[in-house]
Backbone as CSV, one residue per row, in Angstrom:
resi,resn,N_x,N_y,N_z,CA_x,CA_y,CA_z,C_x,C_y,C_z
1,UNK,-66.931,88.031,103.234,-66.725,88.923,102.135,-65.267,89.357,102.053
2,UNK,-64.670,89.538,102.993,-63.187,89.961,102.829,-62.595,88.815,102.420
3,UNK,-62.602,87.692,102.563,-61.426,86.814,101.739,-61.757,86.779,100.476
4,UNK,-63.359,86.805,99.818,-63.762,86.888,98.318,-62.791,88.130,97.935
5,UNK,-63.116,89.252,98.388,-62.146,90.438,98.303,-60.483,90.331,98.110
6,UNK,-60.145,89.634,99.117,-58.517,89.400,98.635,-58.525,87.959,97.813
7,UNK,-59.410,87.315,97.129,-59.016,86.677,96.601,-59.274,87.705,94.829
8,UNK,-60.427,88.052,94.999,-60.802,88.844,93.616,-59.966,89.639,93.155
9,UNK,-59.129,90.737,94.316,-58.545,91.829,94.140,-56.803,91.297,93.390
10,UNK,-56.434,89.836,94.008,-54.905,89.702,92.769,-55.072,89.446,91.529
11,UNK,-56.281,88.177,91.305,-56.538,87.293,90.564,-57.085,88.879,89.143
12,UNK,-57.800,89.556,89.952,-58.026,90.555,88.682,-56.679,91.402,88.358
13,UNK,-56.139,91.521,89.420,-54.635,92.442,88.922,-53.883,91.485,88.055
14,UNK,-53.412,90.119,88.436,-52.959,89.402,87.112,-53.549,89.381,86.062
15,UNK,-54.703,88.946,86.031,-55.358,89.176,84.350,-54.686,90.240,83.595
16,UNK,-55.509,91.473,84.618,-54.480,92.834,83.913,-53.499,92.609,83.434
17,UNK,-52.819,92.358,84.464,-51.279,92.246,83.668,-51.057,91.324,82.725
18,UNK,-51.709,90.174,82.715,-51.602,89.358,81.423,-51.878,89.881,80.027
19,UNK,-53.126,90.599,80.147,-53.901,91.106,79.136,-53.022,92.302,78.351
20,UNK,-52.252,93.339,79.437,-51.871,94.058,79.181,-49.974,93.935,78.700
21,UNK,-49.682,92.428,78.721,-48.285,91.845,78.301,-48.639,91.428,77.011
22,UNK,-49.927,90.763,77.070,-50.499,90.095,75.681,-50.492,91.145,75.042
23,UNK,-51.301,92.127,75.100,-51.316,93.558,73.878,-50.129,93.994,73.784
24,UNK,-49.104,94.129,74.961,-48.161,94.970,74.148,-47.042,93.781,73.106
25,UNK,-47.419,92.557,73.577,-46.235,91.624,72.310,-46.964,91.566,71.569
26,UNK,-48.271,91.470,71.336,-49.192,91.811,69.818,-48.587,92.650,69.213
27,UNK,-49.070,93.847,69.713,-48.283,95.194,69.495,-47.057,95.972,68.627
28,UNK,-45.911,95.026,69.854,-44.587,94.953,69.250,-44.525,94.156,68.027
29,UNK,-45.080,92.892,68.402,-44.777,91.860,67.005,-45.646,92.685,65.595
30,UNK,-46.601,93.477,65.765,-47.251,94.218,64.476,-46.320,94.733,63.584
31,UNK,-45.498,95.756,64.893,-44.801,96.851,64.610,-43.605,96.398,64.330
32,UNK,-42.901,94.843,64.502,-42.131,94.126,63.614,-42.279,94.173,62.569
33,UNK,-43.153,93.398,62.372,-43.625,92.617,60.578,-43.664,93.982,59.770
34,UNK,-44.544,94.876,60.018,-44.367,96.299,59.307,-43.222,96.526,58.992
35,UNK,-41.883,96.731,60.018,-40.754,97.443,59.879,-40.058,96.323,58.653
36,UNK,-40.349,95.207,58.965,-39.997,94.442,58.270,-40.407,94.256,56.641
37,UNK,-41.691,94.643,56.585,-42.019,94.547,55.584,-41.510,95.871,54.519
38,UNK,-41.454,97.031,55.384,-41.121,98.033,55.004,-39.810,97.795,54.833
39,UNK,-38.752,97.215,55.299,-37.352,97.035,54.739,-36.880,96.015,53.598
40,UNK,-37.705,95.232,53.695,-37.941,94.279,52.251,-38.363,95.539,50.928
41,UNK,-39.915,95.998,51.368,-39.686,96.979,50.304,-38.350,97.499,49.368
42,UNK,-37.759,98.559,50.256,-36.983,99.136,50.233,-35.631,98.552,49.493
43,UNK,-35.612,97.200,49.916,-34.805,96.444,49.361,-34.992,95.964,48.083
44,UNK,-36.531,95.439,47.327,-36.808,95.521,46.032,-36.311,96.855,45.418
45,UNK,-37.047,97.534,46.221,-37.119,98.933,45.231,-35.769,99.481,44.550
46,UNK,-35.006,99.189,45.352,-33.516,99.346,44.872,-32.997,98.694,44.236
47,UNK,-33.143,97.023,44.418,-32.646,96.081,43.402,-33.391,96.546,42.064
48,UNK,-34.830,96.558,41.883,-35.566,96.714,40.751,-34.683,98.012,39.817
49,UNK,-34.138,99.201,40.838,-33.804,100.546,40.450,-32.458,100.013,39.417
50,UNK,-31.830,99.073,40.222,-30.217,98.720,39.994,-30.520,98.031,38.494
51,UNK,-31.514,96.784,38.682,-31.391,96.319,37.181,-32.293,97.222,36.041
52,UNK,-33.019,98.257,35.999,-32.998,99.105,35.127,-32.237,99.656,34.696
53,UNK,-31.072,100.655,35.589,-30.261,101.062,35.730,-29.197,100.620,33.941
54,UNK,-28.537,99.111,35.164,-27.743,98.085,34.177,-28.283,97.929,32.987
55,UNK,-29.758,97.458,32.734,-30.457,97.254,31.434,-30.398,98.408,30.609
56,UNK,-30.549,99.988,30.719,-30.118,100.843,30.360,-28.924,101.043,29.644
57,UNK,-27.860,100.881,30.550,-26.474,101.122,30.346,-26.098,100.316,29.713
58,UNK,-26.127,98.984,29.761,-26.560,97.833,28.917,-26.384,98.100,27.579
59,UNK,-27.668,98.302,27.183,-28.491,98.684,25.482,-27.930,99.959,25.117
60,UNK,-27.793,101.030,25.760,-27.044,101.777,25.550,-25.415,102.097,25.007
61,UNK,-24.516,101.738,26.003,-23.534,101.399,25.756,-23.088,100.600,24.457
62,UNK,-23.870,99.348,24.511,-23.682,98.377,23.301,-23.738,98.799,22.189
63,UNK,-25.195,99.240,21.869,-25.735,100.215,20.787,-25.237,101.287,20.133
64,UNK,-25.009,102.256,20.738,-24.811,103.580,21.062,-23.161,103.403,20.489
65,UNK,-22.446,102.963,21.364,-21.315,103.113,21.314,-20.299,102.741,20.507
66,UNK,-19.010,102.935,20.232,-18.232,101.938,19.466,-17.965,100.870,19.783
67,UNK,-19.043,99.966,20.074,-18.129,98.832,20.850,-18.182,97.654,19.494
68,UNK,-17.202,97.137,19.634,-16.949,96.078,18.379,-17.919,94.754,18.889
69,UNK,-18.669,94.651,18.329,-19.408,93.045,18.680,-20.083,92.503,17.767
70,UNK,-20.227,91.048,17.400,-20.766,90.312,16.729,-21.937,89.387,17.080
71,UNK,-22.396,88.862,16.310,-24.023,87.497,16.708,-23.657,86.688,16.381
72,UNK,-23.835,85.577,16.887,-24.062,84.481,16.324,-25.699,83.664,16.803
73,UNK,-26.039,82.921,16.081,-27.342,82.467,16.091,-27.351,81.583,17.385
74,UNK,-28.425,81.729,18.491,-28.477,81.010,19.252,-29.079,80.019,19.340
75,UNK,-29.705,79.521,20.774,-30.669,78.100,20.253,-32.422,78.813,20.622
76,UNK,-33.231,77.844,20.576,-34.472,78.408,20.886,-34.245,79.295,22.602
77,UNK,-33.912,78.542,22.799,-33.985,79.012,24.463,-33.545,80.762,24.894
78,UNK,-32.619,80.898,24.101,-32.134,82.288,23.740,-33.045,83.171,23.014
79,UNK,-34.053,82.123,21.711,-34.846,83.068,21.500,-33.878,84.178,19.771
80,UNK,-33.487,83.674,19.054,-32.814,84.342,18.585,-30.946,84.458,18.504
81,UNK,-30.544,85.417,18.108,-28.883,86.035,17.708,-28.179,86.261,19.298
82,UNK,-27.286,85.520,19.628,-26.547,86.002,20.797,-25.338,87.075,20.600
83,UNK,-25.405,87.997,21.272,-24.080,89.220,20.868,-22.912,88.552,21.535
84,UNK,-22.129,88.635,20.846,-20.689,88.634,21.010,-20.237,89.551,21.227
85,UNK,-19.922,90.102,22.945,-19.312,91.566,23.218,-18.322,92.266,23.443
86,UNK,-17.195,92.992,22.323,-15.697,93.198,23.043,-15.515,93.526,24.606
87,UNK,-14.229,93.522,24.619,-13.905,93.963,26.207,-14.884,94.825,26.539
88,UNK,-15.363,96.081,25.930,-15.618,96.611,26.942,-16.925,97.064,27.204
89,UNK,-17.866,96.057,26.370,-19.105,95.986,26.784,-19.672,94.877,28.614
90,UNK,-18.260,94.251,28.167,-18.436,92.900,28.944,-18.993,93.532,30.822
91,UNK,-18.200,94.661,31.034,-18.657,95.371,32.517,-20.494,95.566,32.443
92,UNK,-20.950,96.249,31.862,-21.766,96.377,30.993,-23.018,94.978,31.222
93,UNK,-22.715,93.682,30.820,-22.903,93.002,30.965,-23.443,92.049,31.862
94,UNK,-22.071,91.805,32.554,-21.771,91.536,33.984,-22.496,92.482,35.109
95,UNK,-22.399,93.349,34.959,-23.566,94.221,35.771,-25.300,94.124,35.575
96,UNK,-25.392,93.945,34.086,-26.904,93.152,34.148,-27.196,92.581,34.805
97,UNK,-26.233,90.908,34.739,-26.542,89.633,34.894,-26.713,89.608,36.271
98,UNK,-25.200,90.742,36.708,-25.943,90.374,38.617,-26.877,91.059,39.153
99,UNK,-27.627,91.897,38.775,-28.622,93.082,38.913,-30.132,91.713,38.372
100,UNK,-29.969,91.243,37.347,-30.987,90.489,37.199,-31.089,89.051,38.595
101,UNK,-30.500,88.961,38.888,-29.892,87.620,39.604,-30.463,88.369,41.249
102,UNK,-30.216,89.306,41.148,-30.496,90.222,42.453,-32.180,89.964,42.351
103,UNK,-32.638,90.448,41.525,-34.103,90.512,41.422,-34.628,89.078,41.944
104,UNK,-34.090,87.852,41.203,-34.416,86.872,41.564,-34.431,86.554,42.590
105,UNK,-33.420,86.910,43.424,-33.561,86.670,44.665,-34.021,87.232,45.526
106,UNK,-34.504,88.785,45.319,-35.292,89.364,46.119,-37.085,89.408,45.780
107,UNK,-37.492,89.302,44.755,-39.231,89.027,44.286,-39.385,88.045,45.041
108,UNK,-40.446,87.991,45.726,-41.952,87.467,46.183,-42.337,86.913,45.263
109,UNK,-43.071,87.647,44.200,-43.635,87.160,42.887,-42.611,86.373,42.205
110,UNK,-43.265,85.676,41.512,-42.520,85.166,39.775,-42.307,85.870,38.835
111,UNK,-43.827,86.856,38.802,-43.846,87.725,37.795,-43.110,88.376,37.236
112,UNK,-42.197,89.120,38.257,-40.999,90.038,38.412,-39.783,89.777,37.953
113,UNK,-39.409,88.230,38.681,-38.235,88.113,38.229,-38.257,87.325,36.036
114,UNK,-39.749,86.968,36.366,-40.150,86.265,34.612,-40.060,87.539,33.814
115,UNK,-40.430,88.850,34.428,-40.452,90.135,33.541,-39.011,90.576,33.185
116,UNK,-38.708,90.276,33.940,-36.849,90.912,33.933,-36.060,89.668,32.958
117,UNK,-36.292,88.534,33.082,-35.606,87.824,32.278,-35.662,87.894,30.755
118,UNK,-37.309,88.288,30.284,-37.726,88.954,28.978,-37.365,89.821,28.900
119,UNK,-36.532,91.292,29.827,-36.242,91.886,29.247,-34.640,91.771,29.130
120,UNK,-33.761,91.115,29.799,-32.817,90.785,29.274,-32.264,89.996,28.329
121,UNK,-33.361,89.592,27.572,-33.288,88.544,26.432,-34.002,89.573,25.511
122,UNK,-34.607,90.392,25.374,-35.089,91.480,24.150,-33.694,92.252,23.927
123,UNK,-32.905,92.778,25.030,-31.960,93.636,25.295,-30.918,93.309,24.808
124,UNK,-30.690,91.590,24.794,-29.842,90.595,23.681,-29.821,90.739,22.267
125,UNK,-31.177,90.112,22.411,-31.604,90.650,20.869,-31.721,92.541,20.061
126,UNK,-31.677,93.575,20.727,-31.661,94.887,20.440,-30.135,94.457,20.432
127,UNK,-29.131,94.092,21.028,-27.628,94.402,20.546,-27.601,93.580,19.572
128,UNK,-27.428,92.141,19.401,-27.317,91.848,17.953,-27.855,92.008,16.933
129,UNK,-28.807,92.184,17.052,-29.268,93.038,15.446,-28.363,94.319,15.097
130,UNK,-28.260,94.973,16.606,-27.352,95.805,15.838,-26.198,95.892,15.490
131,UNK,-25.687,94.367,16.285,-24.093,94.512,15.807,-23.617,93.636,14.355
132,UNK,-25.131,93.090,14.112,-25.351,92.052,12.720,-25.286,93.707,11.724
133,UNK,-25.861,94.685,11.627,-25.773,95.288,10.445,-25.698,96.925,11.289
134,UNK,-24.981,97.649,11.665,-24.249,98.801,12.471,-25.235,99.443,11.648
135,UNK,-25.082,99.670,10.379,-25.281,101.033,9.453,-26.280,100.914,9.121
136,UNK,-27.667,100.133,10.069,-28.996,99.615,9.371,-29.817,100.601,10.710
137,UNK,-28.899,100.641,11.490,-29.912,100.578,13.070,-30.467,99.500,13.389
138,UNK,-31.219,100.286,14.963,-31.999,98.462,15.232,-33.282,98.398,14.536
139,UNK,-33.753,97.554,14.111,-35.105,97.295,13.345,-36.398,98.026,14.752
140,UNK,-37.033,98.587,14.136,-37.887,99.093,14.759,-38.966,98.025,15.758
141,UNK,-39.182,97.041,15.058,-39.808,95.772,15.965,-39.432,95.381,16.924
142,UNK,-38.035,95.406,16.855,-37.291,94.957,17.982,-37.582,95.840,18.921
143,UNK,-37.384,97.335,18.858,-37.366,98.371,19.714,-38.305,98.447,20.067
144,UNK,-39.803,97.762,20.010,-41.214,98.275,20.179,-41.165,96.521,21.278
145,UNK,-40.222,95.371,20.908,-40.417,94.835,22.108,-40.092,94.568,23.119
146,UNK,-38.836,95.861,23.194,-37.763,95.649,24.504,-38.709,97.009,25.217
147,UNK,-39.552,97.927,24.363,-40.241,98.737,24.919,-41.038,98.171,25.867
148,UNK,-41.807,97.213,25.312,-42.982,96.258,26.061,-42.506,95.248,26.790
149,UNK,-41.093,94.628,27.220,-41.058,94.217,28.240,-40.227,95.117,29.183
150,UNK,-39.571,96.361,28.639,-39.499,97.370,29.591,-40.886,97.260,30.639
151,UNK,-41.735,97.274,29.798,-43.019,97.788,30.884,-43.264,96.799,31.438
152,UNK,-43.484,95.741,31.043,-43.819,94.480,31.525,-43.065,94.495,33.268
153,UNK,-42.291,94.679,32.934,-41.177,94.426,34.379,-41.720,95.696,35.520
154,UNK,-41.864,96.664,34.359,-42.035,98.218,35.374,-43.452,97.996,35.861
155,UNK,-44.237,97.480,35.111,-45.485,96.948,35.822,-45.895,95.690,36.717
156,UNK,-44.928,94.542,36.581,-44.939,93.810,37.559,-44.216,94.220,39.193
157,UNK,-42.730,95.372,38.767,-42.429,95.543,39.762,-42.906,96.249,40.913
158,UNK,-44.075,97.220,39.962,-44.456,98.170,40.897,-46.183,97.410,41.698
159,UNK,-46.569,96.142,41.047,-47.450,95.636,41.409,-46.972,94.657,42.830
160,UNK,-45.851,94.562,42.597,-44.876,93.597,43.773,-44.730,94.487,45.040
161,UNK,-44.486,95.929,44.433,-44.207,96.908,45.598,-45.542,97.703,46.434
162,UNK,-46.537,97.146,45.687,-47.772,97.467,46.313,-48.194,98.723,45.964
163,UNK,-47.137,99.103,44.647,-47.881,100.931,44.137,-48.735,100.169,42.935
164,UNK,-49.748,101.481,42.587,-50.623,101.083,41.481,-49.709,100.406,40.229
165,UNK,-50.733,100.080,39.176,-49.733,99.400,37.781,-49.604,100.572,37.086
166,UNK,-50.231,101.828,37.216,-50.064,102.838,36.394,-48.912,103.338,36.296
């Protein structure tokens, strides 16, 4: 009985310790992927924040402002009138494009970055219409569909981020 004894008594202390190396790199590796996942979050959430942001300032600026710009007719792919934007919409712009470009590269989904591209192509179309006739405003249609892919995006993004679509 004593050698069963010293043979039982390591052979069960290693297990232990196996068992108890195995749980804690389970463990750790959980509490990776979480942290990880949680910093990806974090990282949409901000890109998503940034190209609203730009899309805002964007339509705004353009619209809103004195800025001198013209249309010219684009091809299908555009979807419509491309704005022609003086100097100093062009920051404006350029801050979209890389704010949209950001998205792309940070979505998981398609959805997200397909929502954002509709709305930077409605957001096209809301400036040239208005820079086609200043003293008309923007046609109300237009504004009801940069509304709806506003949402489109705000609802894919927040479906990407794992909050409700509401």
């Amino acid at each position: 009985m004593n050698v069963a004894s010293s043979v039982i008594t390591p052979v069960a202390t290693l297990i232990g310790v196996m068992l108890g190396g195995w749980l804690t790199t389970r463990n750790q590796e959980r509490l990776w992927r979480r942290e990880h996942a949680r910093h990806w979050r974090d990282i949409r959430l901000s890109a998503y924040n940034d190209f609203l942001l730009a899309y805002r300032q964007y339509v705004v600026f353009a619209v809103h402002a004195a800025a001198r710009t013209s249309a010219s007719q684009g091809s299908e792919k555009t979807d419509g009138n491309v704005p022609h934007l003086d100097e100093s919409v062009i920051p404006y712009e350029e801050k979209l494009e890389a704010s949209a470009g950001v998205v792309r590269l940070v979505s998981e989904r398609q959805t997200t970055p397909d929502a954002a591209k509709r709305l930077v192509l409605r957001s096209r179309q809301v400036v040239a219409a208005t820079s086609d006739h200043p003293e008309q405003g923007t046609p109300g249609e237009l504004i009801e569909q940069l509304s709806r892919a506003n949402e489109e995006f705000v609802t894919a993004a927040r479906l990407e981020l794992g909050l409700s679509d509401g």
